[in-house]
C-alpha positions as CSV (number, residue, x, y, z in Angstrom):
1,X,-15.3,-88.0,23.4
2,X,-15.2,-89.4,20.2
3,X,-16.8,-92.2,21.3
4,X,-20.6,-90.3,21.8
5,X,-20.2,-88.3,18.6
6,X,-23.5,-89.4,16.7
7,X,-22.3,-88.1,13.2
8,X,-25.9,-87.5,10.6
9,X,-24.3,-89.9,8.3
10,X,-23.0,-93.2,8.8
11,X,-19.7,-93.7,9.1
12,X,-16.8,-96.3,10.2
13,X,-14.6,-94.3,12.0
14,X,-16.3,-91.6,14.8
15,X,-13.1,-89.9,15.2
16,X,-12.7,-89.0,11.6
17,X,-15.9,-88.1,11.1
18,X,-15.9,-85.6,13.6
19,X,-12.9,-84.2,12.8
20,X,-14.4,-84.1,9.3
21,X,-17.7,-82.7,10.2
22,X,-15.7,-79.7,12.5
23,X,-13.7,-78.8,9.6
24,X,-17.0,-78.4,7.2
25,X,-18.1,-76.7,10.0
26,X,-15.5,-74.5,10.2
27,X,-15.0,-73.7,6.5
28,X,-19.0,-72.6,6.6
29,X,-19.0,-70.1,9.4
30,X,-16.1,-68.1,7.6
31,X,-18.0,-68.2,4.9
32,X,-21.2,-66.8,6.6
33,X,-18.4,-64.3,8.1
34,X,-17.0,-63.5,4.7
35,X,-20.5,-63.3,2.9
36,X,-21.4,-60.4,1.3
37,X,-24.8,-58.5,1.9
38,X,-27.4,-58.2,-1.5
39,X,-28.7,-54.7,-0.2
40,X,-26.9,-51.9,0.4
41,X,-27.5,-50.7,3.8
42,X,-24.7,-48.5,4.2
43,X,-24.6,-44.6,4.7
44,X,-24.4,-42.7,1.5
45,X,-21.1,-41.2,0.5
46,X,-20.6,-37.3,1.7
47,X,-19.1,-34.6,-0.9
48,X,-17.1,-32.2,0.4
49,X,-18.3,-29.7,-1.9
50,X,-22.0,-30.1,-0.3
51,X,-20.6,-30.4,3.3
52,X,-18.4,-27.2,2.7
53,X,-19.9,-24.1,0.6
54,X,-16.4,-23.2,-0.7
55,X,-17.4,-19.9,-2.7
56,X,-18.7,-18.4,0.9
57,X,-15.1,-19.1,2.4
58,X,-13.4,-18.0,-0.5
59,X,-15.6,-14.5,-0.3
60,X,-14.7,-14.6,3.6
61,X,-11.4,-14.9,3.1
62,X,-11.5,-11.7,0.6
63,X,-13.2,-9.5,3.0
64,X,-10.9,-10.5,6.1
65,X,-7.9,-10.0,3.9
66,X,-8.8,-6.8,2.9
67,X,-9.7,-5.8,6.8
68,X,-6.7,-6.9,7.3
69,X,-4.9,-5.1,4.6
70,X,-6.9,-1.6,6.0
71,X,-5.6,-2.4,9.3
72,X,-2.3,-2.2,8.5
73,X,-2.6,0.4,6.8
74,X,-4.1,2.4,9.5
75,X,-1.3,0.8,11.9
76,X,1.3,2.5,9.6
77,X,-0.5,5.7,9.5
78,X,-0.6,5.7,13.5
79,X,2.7,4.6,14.2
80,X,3.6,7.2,11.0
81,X,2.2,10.4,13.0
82,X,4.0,9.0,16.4
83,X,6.8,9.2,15.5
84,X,6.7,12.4,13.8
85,X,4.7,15.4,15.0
86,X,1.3,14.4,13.2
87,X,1.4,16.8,10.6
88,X,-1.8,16.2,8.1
89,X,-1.2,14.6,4.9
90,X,-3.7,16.9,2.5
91,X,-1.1,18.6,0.6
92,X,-2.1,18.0,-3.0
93,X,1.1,17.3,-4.8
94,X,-0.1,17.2,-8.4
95,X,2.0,19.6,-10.7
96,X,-0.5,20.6,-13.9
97,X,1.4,19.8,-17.3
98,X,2.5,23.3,-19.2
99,X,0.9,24.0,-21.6
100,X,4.1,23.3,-24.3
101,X,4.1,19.9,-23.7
102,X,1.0,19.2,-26.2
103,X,2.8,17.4,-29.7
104,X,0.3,18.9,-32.1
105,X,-0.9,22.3,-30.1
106,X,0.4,24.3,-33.2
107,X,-1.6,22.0,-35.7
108,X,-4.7,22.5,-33.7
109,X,-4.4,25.8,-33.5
110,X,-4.5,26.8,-37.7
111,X,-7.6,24.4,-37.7
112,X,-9.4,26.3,-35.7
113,X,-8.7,29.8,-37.0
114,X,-9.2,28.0,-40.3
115,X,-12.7,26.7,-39.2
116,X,-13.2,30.4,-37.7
117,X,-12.3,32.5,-40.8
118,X,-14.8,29.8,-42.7
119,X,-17.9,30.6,-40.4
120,X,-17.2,34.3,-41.0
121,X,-17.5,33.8,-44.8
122,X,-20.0,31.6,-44.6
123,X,-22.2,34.4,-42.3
124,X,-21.2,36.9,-44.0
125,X,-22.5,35.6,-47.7
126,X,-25.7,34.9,-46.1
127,X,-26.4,38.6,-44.7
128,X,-25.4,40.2,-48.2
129,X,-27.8,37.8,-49.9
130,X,-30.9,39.6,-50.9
131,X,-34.5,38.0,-50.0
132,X,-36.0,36.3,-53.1
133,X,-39.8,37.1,-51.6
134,X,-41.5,40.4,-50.8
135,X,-43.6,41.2,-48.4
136,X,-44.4,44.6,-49.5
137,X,-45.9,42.6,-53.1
138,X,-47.5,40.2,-51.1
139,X,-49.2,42.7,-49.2
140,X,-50.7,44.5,-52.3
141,X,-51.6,41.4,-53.5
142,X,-53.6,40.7,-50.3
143,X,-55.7,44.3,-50.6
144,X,-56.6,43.6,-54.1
145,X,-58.1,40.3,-52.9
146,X,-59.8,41.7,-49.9
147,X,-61.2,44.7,-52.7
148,X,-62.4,41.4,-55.2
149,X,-64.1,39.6,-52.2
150,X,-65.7,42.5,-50.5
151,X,-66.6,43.3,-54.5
152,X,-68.8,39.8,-54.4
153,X,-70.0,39.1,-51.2
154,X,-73.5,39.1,-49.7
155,X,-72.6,41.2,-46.7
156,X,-70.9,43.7,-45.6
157,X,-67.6,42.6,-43.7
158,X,-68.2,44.5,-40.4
159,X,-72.2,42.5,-40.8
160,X,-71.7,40.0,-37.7
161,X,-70.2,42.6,-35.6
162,X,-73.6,44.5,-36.4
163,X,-76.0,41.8,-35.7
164,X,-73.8,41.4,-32.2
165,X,-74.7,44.7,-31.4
166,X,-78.0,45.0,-32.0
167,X,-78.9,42.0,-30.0
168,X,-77.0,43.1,-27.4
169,X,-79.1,47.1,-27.8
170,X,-82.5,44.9,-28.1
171,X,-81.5,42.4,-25.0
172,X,-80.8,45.8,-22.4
173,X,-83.8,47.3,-24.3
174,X,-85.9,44.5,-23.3
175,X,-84.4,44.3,-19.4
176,X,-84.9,48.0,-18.8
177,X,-88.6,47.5,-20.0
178,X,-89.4,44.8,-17.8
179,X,-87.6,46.3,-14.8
180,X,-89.4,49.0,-15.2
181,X,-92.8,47.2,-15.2
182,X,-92.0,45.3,-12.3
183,X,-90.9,48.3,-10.6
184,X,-94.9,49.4,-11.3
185,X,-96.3,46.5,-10.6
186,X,-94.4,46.5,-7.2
187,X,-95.5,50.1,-6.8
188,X,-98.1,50.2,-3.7
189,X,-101.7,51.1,-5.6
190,X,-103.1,54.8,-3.8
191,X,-107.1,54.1,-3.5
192,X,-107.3,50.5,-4.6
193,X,-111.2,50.5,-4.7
194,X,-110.8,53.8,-7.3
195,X,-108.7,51.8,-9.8
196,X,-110.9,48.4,-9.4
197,X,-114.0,50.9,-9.9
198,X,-112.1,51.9,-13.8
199,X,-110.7,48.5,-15.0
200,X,-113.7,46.6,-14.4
201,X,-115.8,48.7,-17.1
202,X,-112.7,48.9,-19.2
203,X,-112.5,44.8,-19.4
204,X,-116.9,44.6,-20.0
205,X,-116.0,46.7,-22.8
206,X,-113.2,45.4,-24.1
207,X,-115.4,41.9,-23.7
208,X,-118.4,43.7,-25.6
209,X,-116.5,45.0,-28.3
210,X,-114.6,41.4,-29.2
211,X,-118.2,39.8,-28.5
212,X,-119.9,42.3,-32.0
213,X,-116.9,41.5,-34.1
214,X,-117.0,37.6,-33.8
215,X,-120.7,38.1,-34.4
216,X,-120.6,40.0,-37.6
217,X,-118.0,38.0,-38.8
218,X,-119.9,35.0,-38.7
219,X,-123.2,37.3,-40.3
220,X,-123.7,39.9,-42.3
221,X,-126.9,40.8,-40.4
222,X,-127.0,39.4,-36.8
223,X,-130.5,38.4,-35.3
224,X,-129.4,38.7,-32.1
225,X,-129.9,41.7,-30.0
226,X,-126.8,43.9,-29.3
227,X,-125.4,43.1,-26.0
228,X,-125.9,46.0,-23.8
229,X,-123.2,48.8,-23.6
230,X,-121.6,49.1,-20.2
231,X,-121.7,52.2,-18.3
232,X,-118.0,53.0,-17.1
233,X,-118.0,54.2,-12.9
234,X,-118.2,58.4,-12.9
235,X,-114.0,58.7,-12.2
236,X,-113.7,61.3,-8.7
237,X,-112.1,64.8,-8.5
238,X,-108.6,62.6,-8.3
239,X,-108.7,60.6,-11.1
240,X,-108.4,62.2,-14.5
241,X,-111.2,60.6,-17.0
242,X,-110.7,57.4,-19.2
243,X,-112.3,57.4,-22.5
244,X,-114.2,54.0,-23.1
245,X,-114.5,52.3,-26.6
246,X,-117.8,51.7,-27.7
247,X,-119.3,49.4,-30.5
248,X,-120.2,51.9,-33.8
């Protein structure tokens, strides 16, 4: 076998060089075995306080604890009333302290009748105190001022309620007047051609007369002719007569 061993190097004996050449070869594939790799490709490390929330067991444990402490204590009531005859458990067996027991119940006792008897002084100075301030001076002094100022005033004191009332006697004054003229004026008119027949003259001679005064205002002697004097409608048997100003 030896024999057709063609070795990369030369050498003299094939048998030695093979032998040679396995053992190199040898010593490099446990090396390639023992190598170790430049990156890290492992699986990163696991903390048990990130795989495990330890607060939330701790709380669980708590709560099944106390369950667990109830439920004995409910077992012991149960098997408690069993084996008696289940009488109820409300009797309140708290025995209020007397009253003798308190250490310093005599020391509190003369500080608050001493505290007492001071308030009582105390009120009683105040009510036998006479007031400093009288009212009965500082009312005269008031009516002498009032008697100064009404002394220097313009008007009286009573003057706005005056002024009130008289507007309030000239405002129902004024509404009774005009109710009263539209109650006229709403009147129905008896012989409506009658009354047309009077103001018609009446308001020609009301016209006439305003006509002469502008005109002898404006001239002593006017050289116009007078305007001519209406002749006022002969009032019937019904109507009583009107008297009609005329120009002097």
């Amino acid at each position: 076998m030896h024999k057709n061993y063609q070795s990369v190097k030369p050498a003299t004996n094939k048998l030695l060089k093979k032998r040679w050449d396995g053992a190199a070869h040898d010593m490099h594939r446990k090396k390639v075995l023992a190598a170790k790799p430049v990156v890290d490709t492992k699986s990163p490390s696991t903390y048990t306080h990130l795989q495990y929330k330890l607060k939330k067991i701790q709380l669980e444990e708590e709560r099944h604890a106390t369950i667990d402490r109830d439920n004995r204590i409910l077992l012991e009531k149960m098997s408690a009333i069993m084996r008696t005859r289940g009488r109820v458990d409300n009797w309140n067996g708290y025995e209020p302290k007397s009253f003798n027991r308190s250490l310093n119940k005599n020391k509190r006792t003369r500080e608050l009748i001493r505290v007492t008897l001071e308030n009582q002084k105390i009120l009683a100075r105040i009510q036998a105190k006479q007031p400093q301030y009288s009212a009965k001076k500082w009312e005269d002094e008031w009516m002498e001022t009032k008697k100064y100022m009404g002394s220097i005033r313009k008007y009286s004191e009573d003057w706005y309620q005056q002024q009130q009332a008289e507007k309030q006697s000239k405002r129902g004054s004024s509404t009774r007047g005009s109710y009263k003229a539209r109650q006229v004026s709403t009147a129905p008119a008896a012989g409506g051609e009658e009354v047309d027949a009077i103001e018609k003259p009446l308001s020609r001679a009301a016209s006439a007369v305003s006509a002469g005064a502008t005109a002898r205002t404006a001239s002593p002697k006017p050289t116009s002719p007078k305007p001519p004097t209406p002749k006022p409608a002969t009032p019937t048997a019904d109507q009583s007569a009107v008297d009609v100003p005329t120009e002097e």
